[in-house]
C-alpha positions as CSV (number, residue, x, y, z in Angstrom):
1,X,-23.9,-206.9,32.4
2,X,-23.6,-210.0,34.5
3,X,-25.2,-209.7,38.2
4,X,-21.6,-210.7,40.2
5,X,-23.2,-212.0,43.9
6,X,-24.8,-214.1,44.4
7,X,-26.1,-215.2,41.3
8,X,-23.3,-215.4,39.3
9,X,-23.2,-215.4,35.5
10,X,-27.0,-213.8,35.7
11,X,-27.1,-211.6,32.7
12,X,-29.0,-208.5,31.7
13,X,-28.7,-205.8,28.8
14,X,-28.7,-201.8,30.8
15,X,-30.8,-200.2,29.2
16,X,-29.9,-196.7,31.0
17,X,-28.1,-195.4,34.0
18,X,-30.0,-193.7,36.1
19,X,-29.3,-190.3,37.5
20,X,-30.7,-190.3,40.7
21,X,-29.4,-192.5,43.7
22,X,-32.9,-192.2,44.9
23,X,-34.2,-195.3,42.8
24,X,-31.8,-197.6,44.9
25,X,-34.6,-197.2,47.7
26,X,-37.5,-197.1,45.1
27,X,-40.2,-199.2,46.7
28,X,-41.5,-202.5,44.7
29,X,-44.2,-205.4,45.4
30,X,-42.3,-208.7,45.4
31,X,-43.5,-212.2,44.2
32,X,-45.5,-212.3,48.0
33,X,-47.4,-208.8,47.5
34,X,-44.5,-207.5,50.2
35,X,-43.6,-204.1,49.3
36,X,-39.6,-204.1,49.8
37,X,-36.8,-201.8,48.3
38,X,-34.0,-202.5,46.5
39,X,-31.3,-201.9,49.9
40,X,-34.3,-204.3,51.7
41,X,-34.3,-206.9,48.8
42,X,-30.8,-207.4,49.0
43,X,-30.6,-207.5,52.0
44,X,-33.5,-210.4,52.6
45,X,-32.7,-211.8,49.6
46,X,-29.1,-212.8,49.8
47,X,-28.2,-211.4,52.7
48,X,-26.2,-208.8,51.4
49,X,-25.9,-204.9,53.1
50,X,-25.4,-202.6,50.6
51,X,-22.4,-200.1,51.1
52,X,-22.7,-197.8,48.3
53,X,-26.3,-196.8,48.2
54,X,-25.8,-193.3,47.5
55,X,-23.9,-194.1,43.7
56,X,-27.0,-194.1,40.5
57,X,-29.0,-197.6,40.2
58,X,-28.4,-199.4,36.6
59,X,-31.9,-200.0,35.0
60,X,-32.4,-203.1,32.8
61,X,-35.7,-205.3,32.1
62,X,-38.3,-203.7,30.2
63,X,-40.7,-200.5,31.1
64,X,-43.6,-203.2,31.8
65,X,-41.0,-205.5,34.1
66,X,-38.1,-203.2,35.1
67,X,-35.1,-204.4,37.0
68,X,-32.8,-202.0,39.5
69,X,-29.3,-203.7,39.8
70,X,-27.3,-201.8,42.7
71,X,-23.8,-200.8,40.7
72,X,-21.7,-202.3,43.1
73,X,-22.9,-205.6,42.2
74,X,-22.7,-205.3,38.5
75,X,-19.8,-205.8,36.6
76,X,-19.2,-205.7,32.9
77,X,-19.8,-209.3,30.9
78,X,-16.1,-210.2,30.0
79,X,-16.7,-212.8,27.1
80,X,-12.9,-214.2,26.6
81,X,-13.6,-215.0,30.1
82,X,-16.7,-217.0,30.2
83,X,-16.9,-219.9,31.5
84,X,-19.4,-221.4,29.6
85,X,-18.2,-219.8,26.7
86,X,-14.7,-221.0,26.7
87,X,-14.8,-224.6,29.0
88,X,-17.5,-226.1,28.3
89,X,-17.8,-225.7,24.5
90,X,-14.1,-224.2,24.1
91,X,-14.6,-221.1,22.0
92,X,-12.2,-218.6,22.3
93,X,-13.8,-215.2,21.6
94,X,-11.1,-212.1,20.6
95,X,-11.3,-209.0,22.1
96,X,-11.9,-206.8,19.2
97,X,-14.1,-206.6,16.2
98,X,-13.7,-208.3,13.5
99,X,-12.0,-206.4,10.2
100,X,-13.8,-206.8,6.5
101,X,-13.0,-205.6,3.2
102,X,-15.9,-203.7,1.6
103,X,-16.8,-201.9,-1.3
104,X,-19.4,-199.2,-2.3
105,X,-22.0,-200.6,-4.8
106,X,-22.9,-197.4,-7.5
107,X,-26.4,-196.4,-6.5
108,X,-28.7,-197.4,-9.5
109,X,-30.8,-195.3,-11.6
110,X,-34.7,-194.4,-10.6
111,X,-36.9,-193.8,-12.6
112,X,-40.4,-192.0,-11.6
113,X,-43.4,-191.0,-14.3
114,X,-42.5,-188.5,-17.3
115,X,-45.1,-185.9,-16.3
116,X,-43.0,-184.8,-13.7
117,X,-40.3,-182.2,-13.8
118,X,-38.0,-185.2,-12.8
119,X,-38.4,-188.3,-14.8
120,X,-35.5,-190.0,-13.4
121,X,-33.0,-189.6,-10.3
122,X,-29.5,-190.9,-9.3
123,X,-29.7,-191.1,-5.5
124,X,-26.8,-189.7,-3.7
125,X,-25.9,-190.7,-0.2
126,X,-28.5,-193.5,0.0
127,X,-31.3,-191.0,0.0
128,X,-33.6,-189.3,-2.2
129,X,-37.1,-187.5,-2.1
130,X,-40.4,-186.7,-4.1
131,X,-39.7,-183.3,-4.7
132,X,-40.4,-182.7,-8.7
133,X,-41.8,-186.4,-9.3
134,X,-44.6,-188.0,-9.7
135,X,-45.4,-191.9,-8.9
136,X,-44.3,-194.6,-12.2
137,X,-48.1,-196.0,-11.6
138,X,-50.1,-194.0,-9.2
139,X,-52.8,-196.0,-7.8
140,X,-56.7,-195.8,-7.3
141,X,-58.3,-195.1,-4.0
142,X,-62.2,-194.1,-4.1
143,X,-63.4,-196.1,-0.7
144,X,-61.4,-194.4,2.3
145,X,-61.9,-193.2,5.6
146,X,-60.2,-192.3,8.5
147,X,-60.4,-193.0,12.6
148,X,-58.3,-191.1,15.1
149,X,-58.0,-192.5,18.6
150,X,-55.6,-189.9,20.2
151,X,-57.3,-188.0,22.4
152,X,-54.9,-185.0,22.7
153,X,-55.3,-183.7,19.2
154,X,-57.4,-180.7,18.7
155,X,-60.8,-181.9,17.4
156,X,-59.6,-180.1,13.9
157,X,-56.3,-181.8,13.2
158,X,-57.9,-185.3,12.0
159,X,-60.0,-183.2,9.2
160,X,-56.7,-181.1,8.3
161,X,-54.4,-184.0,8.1
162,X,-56.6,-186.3,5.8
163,X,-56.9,-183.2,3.8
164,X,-53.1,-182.5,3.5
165,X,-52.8,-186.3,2.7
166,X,-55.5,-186.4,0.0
167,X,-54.0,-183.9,-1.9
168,X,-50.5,-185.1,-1.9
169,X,-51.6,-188.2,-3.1
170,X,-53.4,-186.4,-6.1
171,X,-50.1,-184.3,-6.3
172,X,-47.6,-186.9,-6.8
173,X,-50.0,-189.3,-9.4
174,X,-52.7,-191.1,-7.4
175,X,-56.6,-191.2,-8.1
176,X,-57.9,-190.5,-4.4
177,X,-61.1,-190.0,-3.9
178,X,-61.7,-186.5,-1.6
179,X,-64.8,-187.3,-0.3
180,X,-64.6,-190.8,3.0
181,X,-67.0,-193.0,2.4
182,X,-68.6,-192.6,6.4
183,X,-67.6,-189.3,8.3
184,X,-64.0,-188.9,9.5
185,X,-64.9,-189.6,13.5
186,X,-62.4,-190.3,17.1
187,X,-63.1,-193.3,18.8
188,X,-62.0,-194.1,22.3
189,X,-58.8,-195.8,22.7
190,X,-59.6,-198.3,25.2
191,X,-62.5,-199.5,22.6
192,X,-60.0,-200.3,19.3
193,X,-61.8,-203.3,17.8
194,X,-65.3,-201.9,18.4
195,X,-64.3,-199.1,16.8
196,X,-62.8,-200.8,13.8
197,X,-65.5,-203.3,13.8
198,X,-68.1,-200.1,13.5
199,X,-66.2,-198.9,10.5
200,X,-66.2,-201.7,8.4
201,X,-69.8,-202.9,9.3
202,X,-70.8,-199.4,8.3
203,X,-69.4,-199.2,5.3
204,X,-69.9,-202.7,4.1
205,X,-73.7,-201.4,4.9
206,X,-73.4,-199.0,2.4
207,X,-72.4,-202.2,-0.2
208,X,-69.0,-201.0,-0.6
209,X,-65.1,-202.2,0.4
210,X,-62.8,-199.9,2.5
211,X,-59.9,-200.2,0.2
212,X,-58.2,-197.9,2.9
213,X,-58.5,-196.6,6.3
214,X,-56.3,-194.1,7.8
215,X,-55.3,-194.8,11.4
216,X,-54.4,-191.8,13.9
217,X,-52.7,-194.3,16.8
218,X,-53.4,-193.3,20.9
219,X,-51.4,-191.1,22.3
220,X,-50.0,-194.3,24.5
221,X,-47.8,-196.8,22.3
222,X,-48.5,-200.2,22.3
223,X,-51.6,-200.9,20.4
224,X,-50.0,-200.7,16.7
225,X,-49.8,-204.6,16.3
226,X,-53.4,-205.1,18.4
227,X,-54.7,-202.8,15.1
228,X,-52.3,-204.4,12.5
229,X,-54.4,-207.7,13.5
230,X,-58.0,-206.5,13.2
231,X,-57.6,-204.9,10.2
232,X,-55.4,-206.8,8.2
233,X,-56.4,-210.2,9.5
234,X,-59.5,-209.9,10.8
235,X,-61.4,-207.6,9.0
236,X,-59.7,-207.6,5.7
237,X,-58.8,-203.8,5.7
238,X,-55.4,-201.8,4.0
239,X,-54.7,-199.5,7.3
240,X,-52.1,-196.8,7.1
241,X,-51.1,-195.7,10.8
242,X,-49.8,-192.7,11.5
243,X,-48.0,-191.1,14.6
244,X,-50.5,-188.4,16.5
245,X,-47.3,-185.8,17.3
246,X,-46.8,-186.2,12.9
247,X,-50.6,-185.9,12.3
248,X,-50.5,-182.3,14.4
249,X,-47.3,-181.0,12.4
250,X,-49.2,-181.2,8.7
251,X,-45.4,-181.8,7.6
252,X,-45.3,-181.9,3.9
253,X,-42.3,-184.5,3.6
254,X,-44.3,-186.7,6.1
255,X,-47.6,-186.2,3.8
256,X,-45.0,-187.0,1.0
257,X,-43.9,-190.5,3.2
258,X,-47.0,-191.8,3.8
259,X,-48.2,-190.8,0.4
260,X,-45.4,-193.4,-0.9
261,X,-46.6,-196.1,1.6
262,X,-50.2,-196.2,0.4
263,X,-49.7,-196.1,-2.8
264,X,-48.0,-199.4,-2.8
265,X,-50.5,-200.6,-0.6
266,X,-53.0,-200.2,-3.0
267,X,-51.2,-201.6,-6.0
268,X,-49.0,-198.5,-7.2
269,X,-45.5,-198.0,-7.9
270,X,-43.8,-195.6,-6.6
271,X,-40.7,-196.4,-8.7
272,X,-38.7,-198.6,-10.9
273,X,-35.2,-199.3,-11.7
274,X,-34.1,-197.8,-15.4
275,X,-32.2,-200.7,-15.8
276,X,-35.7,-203.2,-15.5
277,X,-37.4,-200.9,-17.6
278,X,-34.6,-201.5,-20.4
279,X,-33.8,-205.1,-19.4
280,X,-30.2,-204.0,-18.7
281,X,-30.1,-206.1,-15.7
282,X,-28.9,-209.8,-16.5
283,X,-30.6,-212.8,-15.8
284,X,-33.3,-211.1,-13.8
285,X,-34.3,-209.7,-17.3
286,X,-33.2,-212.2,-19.9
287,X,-35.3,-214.7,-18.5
288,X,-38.3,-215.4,-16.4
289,X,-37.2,-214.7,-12.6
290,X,-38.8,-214.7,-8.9
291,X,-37.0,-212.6,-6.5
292,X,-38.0,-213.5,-2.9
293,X,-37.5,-210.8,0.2
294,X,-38.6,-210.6,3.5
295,X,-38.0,-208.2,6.5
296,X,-38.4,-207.9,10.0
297,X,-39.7,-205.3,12.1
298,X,-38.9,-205.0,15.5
299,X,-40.4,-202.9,18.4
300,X,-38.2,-200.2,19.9
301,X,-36.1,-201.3,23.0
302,X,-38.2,-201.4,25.8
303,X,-41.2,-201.7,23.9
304,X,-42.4,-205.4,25.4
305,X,-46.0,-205.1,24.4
306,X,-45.6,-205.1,20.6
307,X,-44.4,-208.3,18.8
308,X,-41.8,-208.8,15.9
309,X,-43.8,-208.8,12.5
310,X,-42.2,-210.2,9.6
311,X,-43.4,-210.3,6.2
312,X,-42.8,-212.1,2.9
313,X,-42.7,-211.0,-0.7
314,X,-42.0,-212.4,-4.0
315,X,-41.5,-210.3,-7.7
């Protein structure tokens, strides 16, 4: 959307429209500590009387800095017809998408561990599941614990879940140890890197590594990153985090999700291509190759608290 008047070509991206007319008068402190509405902003602002105060407010910013733009001074951002766009460095964008030619790639063959009932799977539909298999290389875990810091959950629910999770490990080809190293305990949420700090300084005290520690996140969002950096960083600790509304359910394909997740975390493999195993797939197996990916994460729309992570790998 581009703000029309008075500050033209202003742009923001709505992020919803609301459904009550009641947030054009929603009170605000301004730049001054002077509490003002929207109709009173406007109006001291730029001078400008509303006329349609009774029609929804558009809501754009972020939920820490949101922004109420009055819909009669909003209009949508008409590209072909941007100034900036089309006089000053003369592109001339088309209406409509673009059309491209594409093609569907054949999905290629999986292949899991032969002690399952299913040693090998041809996904359909870009998906597939654990049901039947086992992990190709399950890996070890025998130095584990696990901190919750929601505070809704009922006091059992951290105890269940690890349990559910420690046996679907086992189940699908992982070594995990049943027993956590120090007591499975919740920690407040306002105190995350004490908390963390206390785990690992209690069980380096006992002369061993955390090779994992499970992570029930607040019930609040915006602390996974502020984790991600103390433990992986800072502290030198494999952290799996998990939702607290996914903890409660003691869902069996989430157990089987996350099961997948720390086992490559801790050196496993899940799966591997029939054709690598059979060095079917040229170049990549005829000779010595490296294969470099990366992949960015972003936070959900909205979310301004939580930075982009991007990661590296190379096979």
């Amino acid at each position: 959307l581009i703000l029309e008047s008075p500050t033209p070509f202003q742009k923001h991206t709505l992020r919803c429209l609301l459904l009550s007319s009641s947030e054009i008068h929603i009170w605000f402190t301004d730049d001054n500590a002077t509490r003002l509405s929207v109709v009173q902003y406007f109006r001291q602002r730029y001078n400008i009387g509303l006329q349609f105060t009774s029609l929804p407010a558009l809501l754009a910013g972020s939920e820490a800095r949101p922004i109420y733009l009055p819909m009669e001074m909003a209009r949508e951002n008409p590209y072909s017809e941007d100034t900036l766009v089309n006089k000053e460095f003369g592109i001339q964008m088309a209406d409509g998408l673009a059309s491209v030619d594409a093609r569907i790639l054949p999905a290629p063959m999986l292949k899991y561990h032969g002690t399952g009932q299913e040693a090998s799977v041809n996904p359909g539909f870009g998906q597939w599941n654990m049901r039947n298999k086992k992990m190709f290389n399950g890996g070890r875990v025998e130095v584990w614990s696990c901190v919750n810091f929601s505070t809704h959950l009922n006091r059992d629910v951290p105890f269940q879940f690890c349990q559910g999770l420690v046996d679907m490990c086992n189940s699908k080809g992982m070594v995990f140890n049943p027993r956590p190293v120090i007591p499975i305990s919740s920690s407040n949420p306002n105190q995350i890197e004490k908390a963390l700090v206390d785990v690992h300084n209690r069980t380096t005290q006992q002369g061993k590594q955390l090779q994992l520690l499970i992570i029930i996140l607040p019930d609040v969002s915006g602390s996974y990153g502020r984790i991600k950096r103390v433990c992986e960083t800072e502290l030198g600790i494999v952290s799996q985090c998990c939702q607290p509304r996914q903890a409660s359910r003691l869902n069996i394909p989430y157990f089987e999700n996350v099961a997948l997740k720390i086992n490559v975390k801790v050196g496993g493999r899940n799966t591997v291509l029939v054709d690598a195993v059979q060095k079917r797939i040229p170049l990549v197996t005829d000779r010595p190759t490296i294969i470099f990916g990366s992949d960015v994460t972003h936070p959900q729309p909205g979310e301004d608290s939580s930075p982009s992570i991007a990661a590296g790998k190379k096979n």
